[in-house]
N, C-alpha and C positions, 0 to 999 in steps of 0.2 A: 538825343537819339532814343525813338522807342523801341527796345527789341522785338516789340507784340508786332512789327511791321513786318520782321522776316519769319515768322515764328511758323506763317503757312508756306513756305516756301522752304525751309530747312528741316528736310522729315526728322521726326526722333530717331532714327536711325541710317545710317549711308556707309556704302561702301568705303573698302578703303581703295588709294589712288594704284597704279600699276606696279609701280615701285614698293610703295608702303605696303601692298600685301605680302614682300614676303619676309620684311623685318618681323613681327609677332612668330614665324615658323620656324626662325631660327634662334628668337633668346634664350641666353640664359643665361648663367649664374658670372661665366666672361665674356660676353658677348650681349650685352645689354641692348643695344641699340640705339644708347643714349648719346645724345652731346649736348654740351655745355656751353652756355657764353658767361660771362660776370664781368660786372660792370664791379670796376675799384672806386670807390667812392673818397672824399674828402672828410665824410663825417662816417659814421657810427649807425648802422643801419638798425632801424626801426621796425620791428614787424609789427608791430597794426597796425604802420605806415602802410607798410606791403599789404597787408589784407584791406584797407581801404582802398588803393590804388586798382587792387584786383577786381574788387567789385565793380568799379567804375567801368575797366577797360573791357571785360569779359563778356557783356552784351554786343558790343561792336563787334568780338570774334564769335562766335556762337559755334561756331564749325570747332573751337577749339577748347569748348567746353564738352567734353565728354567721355566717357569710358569706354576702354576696349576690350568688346567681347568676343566669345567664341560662340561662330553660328555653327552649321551641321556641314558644311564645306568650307568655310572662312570665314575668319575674323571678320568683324565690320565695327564699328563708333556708334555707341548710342549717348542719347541725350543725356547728359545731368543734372540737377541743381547742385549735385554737392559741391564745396569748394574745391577749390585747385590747394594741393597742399603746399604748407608754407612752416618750414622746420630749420630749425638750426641745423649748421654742416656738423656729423659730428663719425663723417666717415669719407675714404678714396672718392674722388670724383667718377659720373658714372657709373655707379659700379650698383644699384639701388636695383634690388631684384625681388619679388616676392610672386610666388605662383597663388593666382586668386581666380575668379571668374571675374569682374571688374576691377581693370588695371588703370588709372589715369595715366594718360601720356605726356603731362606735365607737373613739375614739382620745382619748386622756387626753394630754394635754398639761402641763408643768411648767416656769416659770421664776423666780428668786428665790422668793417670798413667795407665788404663783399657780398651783391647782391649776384644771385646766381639763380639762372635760369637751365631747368635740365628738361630738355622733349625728346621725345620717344621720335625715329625718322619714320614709323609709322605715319606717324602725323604730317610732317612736314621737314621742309629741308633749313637749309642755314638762311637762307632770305626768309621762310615765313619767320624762322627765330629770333632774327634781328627785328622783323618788322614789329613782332612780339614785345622785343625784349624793350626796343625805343618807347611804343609805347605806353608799355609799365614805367619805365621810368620817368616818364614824362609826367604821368599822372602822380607819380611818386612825389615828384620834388613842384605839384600843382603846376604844373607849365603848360599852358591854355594851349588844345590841338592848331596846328598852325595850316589853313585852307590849302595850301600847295601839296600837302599830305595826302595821297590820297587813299591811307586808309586811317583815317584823319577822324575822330572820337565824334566827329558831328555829321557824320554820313553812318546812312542806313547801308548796312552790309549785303551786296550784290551777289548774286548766284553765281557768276564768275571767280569771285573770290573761292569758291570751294570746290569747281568743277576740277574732274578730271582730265587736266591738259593734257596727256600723252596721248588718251582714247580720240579726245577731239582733232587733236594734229596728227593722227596715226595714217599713212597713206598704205592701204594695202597689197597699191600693183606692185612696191618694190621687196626683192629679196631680202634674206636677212644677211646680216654677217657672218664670217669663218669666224668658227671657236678657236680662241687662243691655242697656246702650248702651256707645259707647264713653266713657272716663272720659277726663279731663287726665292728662296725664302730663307731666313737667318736661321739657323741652328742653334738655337739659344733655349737655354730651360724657360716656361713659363712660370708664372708668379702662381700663389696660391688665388682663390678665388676671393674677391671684396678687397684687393690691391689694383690700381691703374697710378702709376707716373705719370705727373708730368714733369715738363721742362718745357720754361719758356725764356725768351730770347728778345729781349725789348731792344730794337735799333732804330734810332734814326730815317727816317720815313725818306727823304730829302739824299741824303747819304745813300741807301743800299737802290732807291730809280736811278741815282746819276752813274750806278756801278752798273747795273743793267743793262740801263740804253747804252753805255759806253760800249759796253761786251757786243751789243744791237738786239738784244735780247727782250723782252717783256719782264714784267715782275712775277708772274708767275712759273714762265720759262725759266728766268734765270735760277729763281728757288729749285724749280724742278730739277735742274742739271744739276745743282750743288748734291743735292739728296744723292742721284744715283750716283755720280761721282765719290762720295761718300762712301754708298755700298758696292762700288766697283774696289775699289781701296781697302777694305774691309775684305773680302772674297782673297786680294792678293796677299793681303800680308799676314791671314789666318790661314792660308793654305788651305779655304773650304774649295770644293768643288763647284766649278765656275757652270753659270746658267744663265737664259734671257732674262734679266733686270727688268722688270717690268713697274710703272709706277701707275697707278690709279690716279687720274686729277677731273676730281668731277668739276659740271662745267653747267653755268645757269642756264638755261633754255629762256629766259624769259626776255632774253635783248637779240631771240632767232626770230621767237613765236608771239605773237598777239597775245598776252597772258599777263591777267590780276591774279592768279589762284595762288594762293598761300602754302597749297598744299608742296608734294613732290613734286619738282617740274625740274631738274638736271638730267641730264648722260653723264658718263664717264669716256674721257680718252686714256690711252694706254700708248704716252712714249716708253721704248724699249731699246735699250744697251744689249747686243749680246755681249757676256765678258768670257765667250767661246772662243772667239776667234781672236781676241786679241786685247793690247791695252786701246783706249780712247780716252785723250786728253781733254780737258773742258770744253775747250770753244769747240772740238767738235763734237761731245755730249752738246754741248749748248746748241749747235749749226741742228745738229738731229731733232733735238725736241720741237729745237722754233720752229723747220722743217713740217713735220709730226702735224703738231698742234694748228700748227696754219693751214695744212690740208684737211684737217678733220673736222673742224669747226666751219661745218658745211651741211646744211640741212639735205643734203643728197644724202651724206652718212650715218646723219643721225637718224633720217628716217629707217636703215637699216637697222638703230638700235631698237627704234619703235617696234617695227617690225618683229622681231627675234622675242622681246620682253612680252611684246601681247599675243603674240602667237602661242608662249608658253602659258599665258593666264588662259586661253579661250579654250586651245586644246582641252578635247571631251576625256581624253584620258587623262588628263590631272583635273579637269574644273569637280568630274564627277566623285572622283577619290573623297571619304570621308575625312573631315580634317586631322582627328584624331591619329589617320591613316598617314597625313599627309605631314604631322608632323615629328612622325617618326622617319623618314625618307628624307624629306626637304633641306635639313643640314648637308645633308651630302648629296643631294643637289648641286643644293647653292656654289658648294665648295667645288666643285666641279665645272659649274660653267661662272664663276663669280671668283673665290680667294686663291685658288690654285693657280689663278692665272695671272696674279700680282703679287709683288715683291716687297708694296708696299703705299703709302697714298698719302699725298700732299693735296689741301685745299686753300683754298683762297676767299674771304666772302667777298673781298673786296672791302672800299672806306664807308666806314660806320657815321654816318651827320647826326649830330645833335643841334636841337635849337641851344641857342646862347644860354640862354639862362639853368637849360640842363647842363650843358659842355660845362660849367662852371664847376659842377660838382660833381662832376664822374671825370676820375685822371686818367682812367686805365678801361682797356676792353678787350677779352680773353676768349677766344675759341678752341674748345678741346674737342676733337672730333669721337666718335665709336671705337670701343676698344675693338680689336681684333683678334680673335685668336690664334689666327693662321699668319698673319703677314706681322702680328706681335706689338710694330712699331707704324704707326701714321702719324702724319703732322697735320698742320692750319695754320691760317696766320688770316689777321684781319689788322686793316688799317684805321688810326684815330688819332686824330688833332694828326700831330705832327712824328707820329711812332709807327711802328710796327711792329705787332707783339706775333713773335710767330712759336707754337706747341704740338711738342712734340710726346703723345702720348702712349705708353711702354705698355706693356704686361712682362717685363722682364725684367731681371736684375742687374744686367749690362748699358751700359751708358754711354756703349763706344759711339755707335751712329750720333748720340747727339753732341758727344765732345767735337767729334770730326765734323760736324756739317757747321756749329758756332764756329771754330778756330780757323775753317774756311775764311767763316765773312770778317774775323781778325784782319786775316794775311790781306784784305783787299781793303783793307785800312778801314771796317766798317766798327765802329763803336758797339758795342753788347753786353749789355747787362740781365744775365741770366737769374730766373726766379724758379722754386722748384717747390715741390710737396712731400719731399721726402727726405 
């Protein structure tokens, strides 16, 4: 593949997507914007392994070659040659902050056995990361791109790939949505700054579907109800003051809408427990989310999320706001119609495929989602080979919520071997 092929079609410089403009307004020193996947490897990772692998792959992505600057009302991505950096781990996951005029939104990380891939949501979500991360590693361990690929190291990279799906799919006759209420949030101290936990949960892939569908639930359902179940449990037996449970579960647009783009292309849904009125027992936590989530995942809804999010970007009284301006305000924004109104957020990427002769040498695969400052505690969980590794990432020094959500999938006979960073 030549890159000089899309070189006239991918300006030096582009906006960021609807979503991605307003992670850069809100970092900072806890609140990175980052996530992480890592791939566990069989051997002893090699970096000028990695940095050969990167050269190869990084024409194919071109959209994801580049630094993020600050224009005179927002951020936007401009071109690079410099590399993508590639450093030993030798601190908290996520946690990588530095105030510069060119920031890259991506940094590879290595230590023993652990290849680790950290992007800025700026850039892109957990599908472009995966798509990323498969094929670094591919090129890693020489594993010829496979034609059913289709963004596959011998195609020339398509202007689809980098559009902004939300502005394309945006329909404007529909309303937007009601703004939440305020949700529960834990009352916990926060960590100092350059600390994120994690905790993860390696189960039986086979084991925690056949508990799910039993329940009649989904894999993401069922996790879901575990979690607030968790922090409904938590609320009683601390005697905090009881609030709407709200969980954040973002959701791919890309199996709604017609969309290659690499970029940001999720919504978020918001099932909710009030634990106002009373207790709720699992299966009917669980009857409500599946409930929830199987109405919402409805492109009539989501166009209201459309709706809501581009309406804020176009409006003259914020497009015109200097950014400078805009990011002194925008945290508490955000927090206002975005963290205040969740309790807390599980993701899902869904199963990770490797070709064979990669699968061979990668045992394990890890997704740590964006710390938070306000909601403290979010989880992930992605599936591979035959596992489930689900992480649960803290800015706090209490470990209640994760003992209580693992000890859960005990009691229902599920296997768990817990791995942590701290």
């Amino acid at each position: 593949m030549n890159s000089s092929n899309v070189s006239h079609k991918l300006k030096d410089w582009h906006r960021l997507d609807n979503t991605g403009k307003a992670y850069p307004l809100i970092r900072s020193s806890q609140q990175t914007t980052l996530f992480r996947l890592t791939a566990v490897l069989t051997e002893q990772v090699d970096p000028a392994r990695i940095r050969k692998a990167l050269n190869i792959i990084l024409p194919r992505f071109p959209y994801f070659q580049v630094v993020l600057k600050p224009g005179f009302f927002w951020y936007y991505f401009e071109k690079t040659t410099k590399s993508t950096p590639v450093q030993k781990d030798k601190h908290f996951p996520c946690t990588h902050y530095v105030k510069r005029w060119a920031v890259p939104p991506i940094h590879i990380y290595y230590k023993d056995n652990r290849l680790s891939l950290e992007m800025s949501h700026a850039l892109s979500d957990g599908y472009g990361g995966t798509t990323f991360l498969k094929s670094l590693l591919n090129s890693y361990f020489d594993v010829p791109s496979n034609e059913d690929d289709e963004y596959n190291l011998r195609m020339v990279p398509v202007e689809d790939e980098w559009e902004d799906a939300y502005d394309k799919h945006f329909d404007p006759s529909v309303p937007p949505p009601k703004r939440g209420d305020a949700a529960f949030h834990l009352p916990l101290k926060r960590v100092s700054p350059g600390l994120y936990y994690s905790t993860t949960g390696i189960v039986p892939l086979k084991e925690i579907l056949t508990r799910a569908k039993a329940d009649g639930g989904s894999l993401t359902q069922w996790l879901s109800a575990r979690y607030i179940e968790a922090l409904t449990e938590m609320i009683q037996d601390n005697n905090w003051k009881p609030a709407p449970i709200v969980l954040n579960v973002p959701v791919d647009l890309r199996r709604l809408y017609p969309s290659k783009t690499l970029r940001n292309f999720f919504i978020t849904l918001t099932p909710t427990i009030d634990s106002q009125i009373g207790h709720f027992s699992f299966s009917e936590i669980l009857n409500h989310v599946k409930n929830f989530m199987n109405t919402q995942v409805d492109r009539r809804y989501i166009n209201q999320q459309f709706k809501r999010n581009i309406n804020l970007e176009r409006a003259m009284s914020i497009r015109m706001i200097p950014l400078i301006i805009k990011r002194i305000f925008f945290p508490f924004f955000f927090y206002h119609l975005g963290e205040r109104q969740y309790s807390g957020g599980f993701s899902n990427l869904g199963n990770l495929k490797l070709p064979a002769k990669t699968a061979e040498k990668v045992k394990e695969v890890h997704i740590l989602v964006p710390p938070s400052q306000r909601t403290l505690i979010k989880a992930g969980c992605i599936s591979y080979g035959n596992q489930l590794f689900i992480t649960f990432g803290s800015l706090t020094e209490s470990k209640e919520l994760e003992k209580r959500f693992f000890s859960k999938l005990r009691k229902e006979g599920i296997s768990v071997r817990v791995d942590v960073n701290y």
